[in-house]
Backbone as JSON, one array per atom type, in Angstrom:
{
  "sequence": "XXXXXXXXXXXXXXXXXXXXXXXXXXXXXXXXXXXXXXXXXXXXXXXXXXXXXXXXXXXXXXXXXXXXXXXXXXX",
  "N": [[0.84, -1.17, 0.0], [0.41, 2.25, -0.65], [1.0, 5.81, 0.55], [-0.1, 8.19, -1.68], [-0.34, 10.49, -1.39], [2.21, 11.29, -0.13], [5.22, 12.18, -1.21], [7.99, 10.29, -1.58], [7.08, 8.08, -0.82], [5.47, 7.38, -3.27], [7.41, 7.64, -5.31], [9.21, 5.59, -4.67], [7.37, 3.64, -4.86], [6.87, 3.82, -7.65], [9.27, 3.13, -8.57], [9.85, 0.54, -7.69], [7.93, -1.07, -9.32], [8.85, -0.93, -11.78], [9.14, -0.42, -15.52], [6.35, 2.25, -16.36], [3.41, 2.4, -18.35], [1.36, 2.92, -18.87], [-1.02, 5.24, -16.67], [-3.15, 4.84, -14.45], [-4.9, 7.13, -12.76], [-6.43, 7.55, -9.66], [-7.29, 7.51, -6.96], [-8.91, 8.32, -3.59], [-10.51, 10.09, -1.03], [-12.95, 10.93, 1.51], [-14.67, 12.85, 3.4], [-17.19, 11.94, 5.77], [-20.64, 13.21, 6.84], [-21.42, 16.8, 8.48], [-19.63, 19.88, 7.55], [-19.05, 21.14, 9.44], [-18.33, 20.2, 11.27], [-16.57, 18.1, 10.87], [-13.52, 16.93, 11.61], [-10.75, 19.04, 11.45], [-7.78, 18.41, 10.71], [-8.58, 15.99, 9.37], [-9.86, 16.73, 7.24], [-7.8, 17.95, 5.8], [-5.96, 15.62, 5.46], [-7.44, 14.66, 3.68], [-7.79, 16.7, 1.53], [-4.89, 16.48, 0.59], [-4.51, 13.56, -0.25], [-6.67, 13.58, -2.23], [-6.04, 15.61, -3.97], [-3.72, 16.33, -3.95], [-1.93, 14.08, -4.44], [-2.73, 12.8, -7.18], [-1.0, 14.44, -8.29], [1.44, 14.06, -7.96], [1.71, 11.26, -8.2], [1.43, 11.1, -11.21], [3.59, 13.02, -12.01], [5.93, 11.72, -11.15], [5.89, 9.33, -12.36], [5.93, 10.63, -15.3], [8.48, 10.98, -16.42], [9.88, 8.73, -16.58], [7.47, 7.96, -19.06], [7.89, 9.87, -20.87], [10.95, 9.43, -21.88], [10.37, 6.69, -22.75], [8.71, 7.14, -24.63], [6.41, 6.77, -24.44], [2.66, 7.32, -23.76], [1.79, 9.94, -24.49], [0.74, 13.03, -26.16], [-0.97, 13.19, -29.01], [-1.01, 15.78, -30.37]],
  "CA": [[0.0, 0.0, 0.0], [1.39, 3.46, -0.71], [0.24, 6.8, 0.83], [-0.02, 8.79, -2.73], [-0.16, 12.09, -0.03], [4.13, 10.97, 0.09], [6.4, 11.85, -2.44], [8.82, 9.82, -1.27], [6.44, 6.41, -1.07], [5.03, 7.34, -4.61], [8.54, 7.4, -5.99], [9.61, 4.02, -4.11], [6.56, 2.01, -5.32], [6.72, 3.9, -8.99], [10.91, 2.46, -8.35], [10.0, -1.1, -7.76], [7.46, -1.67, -10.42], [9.85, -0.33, -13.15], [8.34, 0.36, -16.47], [4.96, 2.14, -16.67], [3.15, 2.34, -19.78], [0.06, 4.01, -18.4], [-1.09, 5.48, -15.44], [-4.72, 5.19, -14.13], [-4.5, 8.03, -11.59], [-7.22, 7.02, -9.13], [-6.73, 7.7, -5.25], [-9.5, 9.13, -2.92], [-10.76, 9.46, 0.46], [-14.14, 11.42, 1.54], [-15.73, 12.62, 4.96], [-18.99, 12.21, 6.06], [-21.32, 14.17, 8.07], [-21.57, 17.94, 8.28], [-18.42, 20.38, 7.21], [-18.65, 22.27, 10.46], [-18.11, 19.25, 12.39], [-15.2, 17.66, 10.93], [-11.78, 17.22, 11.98], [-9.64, 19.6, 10.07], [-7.17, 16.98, 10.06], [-9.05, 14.64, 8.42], [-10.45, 17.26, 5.65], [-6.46, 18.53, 4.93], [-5.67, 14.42, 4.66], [-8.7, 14.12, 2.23], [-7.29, 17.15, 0.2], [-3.51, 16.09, 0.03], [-5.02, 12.33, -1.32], [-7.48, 14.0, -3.09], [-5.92, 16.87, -5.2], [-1.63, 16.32, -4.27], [-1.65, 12.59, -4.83], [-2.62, 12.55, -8.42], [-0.32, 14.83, -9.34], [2.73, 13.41, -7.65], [1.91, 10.21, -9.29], [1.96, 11.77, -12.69], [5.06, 14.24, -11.83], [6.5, 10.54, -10.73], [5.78, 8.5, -13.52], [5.96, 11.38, -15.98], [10.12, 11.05, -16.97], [10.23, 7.56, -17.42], [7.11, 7.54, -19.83], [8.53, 10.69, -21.85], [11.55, 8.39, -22.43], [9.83, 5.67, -23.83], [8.05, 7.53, -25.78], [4.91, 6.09, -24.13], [1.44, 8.26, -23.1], [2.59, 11.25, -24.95], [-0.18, 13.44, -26.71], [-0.97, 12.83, -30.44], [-1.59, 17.4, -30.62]],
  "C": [[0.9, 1.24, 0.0], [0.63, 4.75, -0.76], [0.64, 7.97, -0.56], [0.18, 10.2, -1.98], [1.62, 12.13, -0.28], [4.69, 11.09, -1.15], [7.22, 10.58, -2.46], [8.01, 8.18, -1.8], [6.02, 6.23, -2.86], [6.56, 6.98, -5.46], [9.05, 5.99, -6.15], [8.77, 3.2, -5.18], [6.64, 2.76, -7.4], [8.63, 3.09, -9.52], [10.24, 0.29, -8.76], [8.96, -1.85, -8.8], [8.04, -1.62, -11.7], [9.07, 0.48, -14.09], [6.9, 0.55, -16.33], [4.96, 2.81, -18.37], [1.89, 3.39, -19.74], [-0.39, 4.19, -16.89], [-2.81, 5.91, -15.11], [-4.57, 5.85, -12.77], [-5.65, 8.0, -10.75], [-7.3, 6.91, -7.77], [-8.21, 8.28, -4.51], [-9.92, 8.54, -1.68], [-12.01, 10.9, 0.71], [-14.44, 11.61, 3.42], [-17.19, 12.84, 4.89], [-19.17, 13.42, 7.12], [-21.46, 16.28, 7.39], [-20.04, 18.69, 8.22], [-18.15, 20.76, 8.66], [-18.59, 20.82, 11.7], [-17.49, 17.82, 12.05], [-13.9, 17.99, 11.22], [-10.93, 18.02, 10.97], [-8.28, 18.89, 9.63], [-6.99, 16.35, 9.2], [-9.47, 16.05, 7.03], [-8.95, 17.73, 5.23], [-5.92, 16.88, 4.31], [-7.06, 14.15, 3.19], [-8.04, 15.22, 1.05], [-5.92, 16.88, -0.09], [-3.94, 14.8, -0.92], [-5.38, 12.99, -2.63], [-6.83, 15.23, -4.46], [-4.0, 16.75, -5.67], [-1.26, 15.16, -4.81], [-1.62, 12.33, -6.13], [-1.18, 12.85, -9.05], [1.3, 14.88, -8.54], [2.82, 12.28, -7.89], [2.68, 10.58, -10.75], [3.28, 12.41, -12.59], [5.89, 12.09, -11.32], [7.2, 9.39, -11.91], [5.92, 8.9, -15.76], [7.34, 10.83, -17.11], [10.26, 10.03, -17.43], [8.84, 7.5, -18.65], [7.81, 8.57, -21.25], [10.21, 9.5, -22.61], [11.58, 7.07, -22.83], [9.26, 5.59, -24.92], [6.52, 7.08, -25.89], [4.07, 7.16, -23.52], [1.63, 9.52, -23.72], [1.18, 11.47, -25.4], [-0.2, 13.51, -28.0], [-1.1, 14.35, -31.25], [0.19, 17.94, -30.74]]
}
């Protein structure tokens, strides 16, 4: 399991799988209940998952697909 929130872990586990080819960017986490009576805590971990995680996958997985020449845009 790898907290996508972590640079560091995202790097590792994008390390030990080697080549990607594509990247289904896909992470989330949600609170219930009313806004004014959640943990702010928990709603800053829901937006690091939620909004930083993607895009430290991608920024992760980015370099090695550019040098494969894989996922690129056809524009």
């Amino acid at each position: 399991m790898v907290d996508v929130s972590d640079s560091i872990q995202v790097q590792k586990a994008i390390e030990e799988v080697g080549q990607i080819d594509i990247l289904i960017n896909n992470a989330g986490l949600w609170v219930q209940g009313p806004l004014e009576e959640n943990d702010p805590e928990r709603i800053k971990e829901v937006m690091e998952v939620n909004a930083t995680g993607p895009i430290l996958c991608a920024r992760a997985v980015i370099p090695g697909m550019k040098k494969q020449k894989v996922g690129e845009s056809s524009t």
